[in-house]
C-alpha positions in Angstrom: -7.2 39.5 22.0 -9.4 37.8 19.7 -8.9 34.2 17.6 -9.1 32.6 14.2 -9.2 29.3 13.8 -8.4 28.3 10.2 -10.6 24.9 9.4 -10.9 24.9 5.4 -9.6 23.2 2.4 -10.5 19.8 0.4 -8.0 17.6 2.8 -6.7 15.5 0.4 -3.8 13.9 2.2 -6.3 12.5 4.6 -8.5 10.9 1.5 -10.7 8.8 1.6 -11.5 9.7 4.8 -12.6 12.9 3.8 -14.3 11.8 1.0 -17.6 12.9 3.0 -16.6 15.2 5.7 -14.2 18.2 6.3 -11.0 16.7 7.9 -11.3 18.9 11.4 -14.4 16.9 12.1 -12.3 13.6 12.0 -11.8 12.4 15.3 -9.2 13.2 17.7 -9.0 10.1 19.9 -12.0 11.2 22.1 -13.4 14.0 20.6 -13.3 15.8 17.1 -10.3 17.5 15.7 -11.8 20.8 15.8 -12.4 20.9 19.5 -8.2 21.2 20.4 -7.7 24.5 18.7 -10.5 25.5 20.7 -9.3 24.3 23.9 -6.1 26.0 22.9 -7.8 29.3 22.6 -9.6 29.3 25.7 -6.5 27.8 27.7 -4.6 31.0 26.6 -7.7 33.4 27.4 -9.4 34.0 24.4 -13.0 33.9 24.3 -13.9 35.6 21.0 -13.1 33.5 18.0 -14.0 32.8 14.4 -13.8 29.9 12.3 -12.7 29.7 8.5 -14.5 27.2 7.2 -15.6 25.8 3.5 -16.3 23.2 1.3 -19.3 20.9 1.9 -19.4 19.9 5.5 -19.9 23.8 6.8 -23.0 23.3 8.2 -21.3 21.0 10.0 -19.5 23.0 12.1 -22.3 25.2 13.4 -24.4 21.7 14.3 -21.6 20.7 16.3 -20.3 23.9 17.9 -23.4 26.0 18.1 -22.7 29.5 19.9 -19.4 28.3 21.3 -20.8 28.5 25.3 -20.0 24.6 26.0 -16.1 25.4 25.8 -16.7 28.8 27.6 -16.2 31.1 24.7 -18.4 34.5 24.8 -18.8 35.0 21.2 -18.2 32.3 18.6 -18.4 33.5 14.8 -17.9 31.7 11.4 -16.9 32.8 8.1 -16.7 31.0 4.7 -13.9 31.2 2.1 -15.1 30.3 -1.0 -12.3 28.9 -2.8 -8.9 27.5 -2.0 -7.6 31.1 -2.2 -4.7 30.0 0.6 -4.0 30.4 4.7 -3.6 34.2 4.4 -6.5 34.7 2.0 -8.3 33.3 5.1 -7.1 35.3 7.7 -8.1 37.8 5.5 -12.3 37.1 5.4 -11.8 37.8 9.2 -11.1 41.6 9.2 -14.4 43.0 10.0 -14.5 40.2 13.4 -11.0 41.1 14.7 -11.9 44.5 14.2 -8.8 46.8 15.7 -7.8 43.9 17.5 -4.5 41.9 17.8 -5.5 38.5 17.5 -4.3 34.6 17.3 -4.4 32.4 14.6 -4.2 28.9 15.0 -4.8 26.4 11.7 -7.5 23.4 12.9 -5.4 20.2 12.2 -2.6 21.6 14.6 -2.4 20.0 18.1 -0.1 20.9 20.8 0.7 19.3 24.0 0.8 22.8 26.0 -0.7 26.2 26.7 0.5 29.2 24.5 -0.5 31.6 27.3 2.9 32.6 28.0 3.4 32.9 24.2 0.0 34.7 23.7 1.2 37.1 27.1 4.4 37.4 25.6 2.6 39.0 22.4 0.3 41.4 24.5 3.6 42.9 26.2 5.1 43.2 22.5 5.0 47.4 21.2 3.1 45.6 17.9 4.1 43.1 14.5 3.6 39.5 14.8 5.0 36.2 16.9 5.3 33.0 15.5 5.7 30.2 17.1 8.9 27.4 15.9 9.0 23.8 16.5 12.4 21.6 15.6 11.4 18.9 13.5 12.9 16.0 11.7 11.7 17.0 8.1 12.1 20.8 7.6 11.5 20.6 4.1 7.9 19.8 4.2 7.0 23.2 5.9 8.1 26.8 6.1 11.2 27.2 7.8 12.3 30.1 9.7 16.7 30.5 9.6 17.6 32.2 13.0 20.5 34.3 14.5 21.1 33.3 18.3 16.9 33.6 18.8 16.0 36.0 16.1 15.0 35.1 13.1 16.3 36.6 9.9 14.1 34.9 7.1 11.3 32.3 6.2 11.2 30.1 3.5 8.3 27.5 2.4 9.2 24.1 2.0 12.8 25.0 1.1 14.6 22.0 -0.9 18.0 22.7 1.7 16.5 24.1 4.9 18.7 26.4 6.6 17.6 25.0 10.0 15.8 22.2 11.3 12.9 24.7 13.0 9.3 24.8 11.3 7.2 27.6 11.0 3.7 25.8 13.3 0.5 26.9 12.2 0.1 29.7 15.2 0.4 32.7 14.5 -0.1 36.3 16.4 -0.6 39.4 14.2 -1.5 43.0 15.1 -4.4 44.8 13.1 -1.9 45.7 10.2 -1.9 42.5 8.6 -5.1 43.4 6.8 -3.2 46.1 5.2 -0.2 43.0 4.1 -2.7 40.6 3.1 -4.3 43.0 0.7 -1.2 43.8 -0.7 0.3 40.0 -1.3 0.5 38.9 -4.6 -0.3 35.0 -5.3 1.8 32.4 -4.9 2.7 30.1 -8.1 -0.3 28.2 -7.1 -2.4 30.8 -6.8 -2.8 31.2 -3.6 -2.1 34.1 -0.8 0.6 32.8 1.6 0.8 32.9 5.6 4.9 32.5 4.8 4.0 35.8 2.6 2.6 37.6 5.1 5.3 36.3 8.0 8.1 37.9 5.4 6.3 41.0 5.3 6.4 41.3 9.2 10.2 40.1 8.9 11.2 42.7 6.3 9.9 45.5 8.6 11.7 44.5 11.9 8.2 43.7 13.3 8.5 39.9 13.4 9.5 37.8 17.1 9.3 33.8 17.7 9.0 31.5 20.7 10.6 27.9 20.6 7.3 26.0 21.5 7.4 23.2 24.3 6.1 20.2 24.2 5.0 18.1 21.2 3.3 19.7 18.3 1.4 17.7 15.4 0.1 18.1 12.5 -2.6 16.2 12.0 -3.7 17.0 8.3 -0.1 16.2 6.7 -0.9 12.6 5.8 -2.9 9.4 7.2 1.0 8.7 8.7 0.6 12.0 10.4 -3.1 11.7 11.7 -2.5 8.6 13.0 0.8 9.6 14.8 -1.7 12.7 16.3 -4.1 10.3 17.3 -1.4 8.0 19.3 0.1 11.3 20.7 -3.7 12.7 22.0 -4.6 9.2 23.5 -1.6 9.4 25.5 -1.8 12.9 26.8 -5.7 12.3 28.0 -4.8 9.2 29.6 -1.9 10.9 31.6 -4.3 13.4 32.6 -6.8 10.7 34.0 -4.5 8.7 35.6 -3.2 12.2 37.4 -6.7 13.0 38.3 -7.5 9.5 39.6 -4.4 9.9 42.0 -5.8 12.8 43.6 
């Protein structure tokens, strides 16, 4: 099992803070933004990853991540997408890295409170297709939203103006090696981009498509300054938990 973490785009709902840097090198609380996706991997057992990178500030990521080794990771790769072609454009550029793999996708400004192990397990055992992972949330409109029967799902829409449930699509996602094959078949969206809701359908149309109900909090910490902020309060808390529990022992 190898991982993609998606870490592109201009970031303009976090301007002018990233005015001068890519907004996964924002801090986190303690640390930078990009370092919990990468935590996130490792905690579910990857150590193979790639990053999807762009813009300015790529160099960026290398001079702060190096090889990968201080978070345990064997091999740690980057790639660069050259335009704001969309999230499955991205996954795409990673084809020749995942190989004949199955592999995890996880987009840099999302931080979860939990392991996806179980989730990730849960997608080894599966005969092949793709997992998502849901999250019920207060404002379905502002993402993709997956409408379920008892726990399977039976569509996906983006940013739908009446939701048909309150349960968002998060930004991890597990795909078999076919999704190359999905991706280069998409057509763009009406602004020009190659959806991830795209590819989820094409999954979903095929019978091919499973989800987990994540635990825990999830946030997205590029949706607006409102939303980084709210990440940044939600981090800060979940460290200091964890040091008061290791102070205790």
């Amino acid at each position: 099992m190898k991982g993609v973490i998606l870490a592109g785009g201009l970031g303009t709902r976090l301007r002018p803070l990233t005015n001068i840097t890519n907004k996964h090198l924002l801090p986190l609380y303690d640390k930078p933004m990009i370092f919990y996706p990468i935590q996130t991997l490792v905690s579910a057992g990857i150590s193979e990853v790639m990053i999807v990178t762009g813009g300015n500030s790529a160099g960026d990521f290398l001079r702060l991540l190096g090889d990968g080794s201080q978070f345990g990771l064997r091999i740690l790769n980057y790639a660069y997408q050259v335009r704001e072609g969309g999230i499955a454009e991205a996954i795409g550029l990673t084809r020749a890295f995942v190989g004949g793999d199955r592999f995890v996708v996880i987009l840099g400004d999302n931080v979860l409170e939990g392991s996806i192990r179980k989730h990730v397990e849960a997608f080894e055992r599966q005969s092949g297709g793709a997992r998502i992972l849901l999250k019920e949330v207060p404002n379905p409109r502002d993402y993709g939203v997956a409408e379920l029967d008892g726990s399977r799902v039976v569509s996906i829409q983006e940013k739908p103006a009446v939701p048909r449930s309150n349960y968002a699509v998060i930004g991890v996602y597990m795909y078999d090696e076919f999704a190359f094959d999905f991706i280069s078949r998409l057509e763009p969206s009406d602004r020009g981009e190659l959806e991830v809701t795209d590819l989820n359908n094409a999954y979903l149309e095929r019978g091919l498509l499973q989800a987990d109900i994540l635990e825990g909090w999830w946030s997205d910490a590029g949706s607006s300054i409102d939303g980084y902020l709210e990440a940044n309060m939600k981090v800060a808390g979940m460290v200091r938990r964890a040091s008061s529990e290791r102070r205790v022992e």
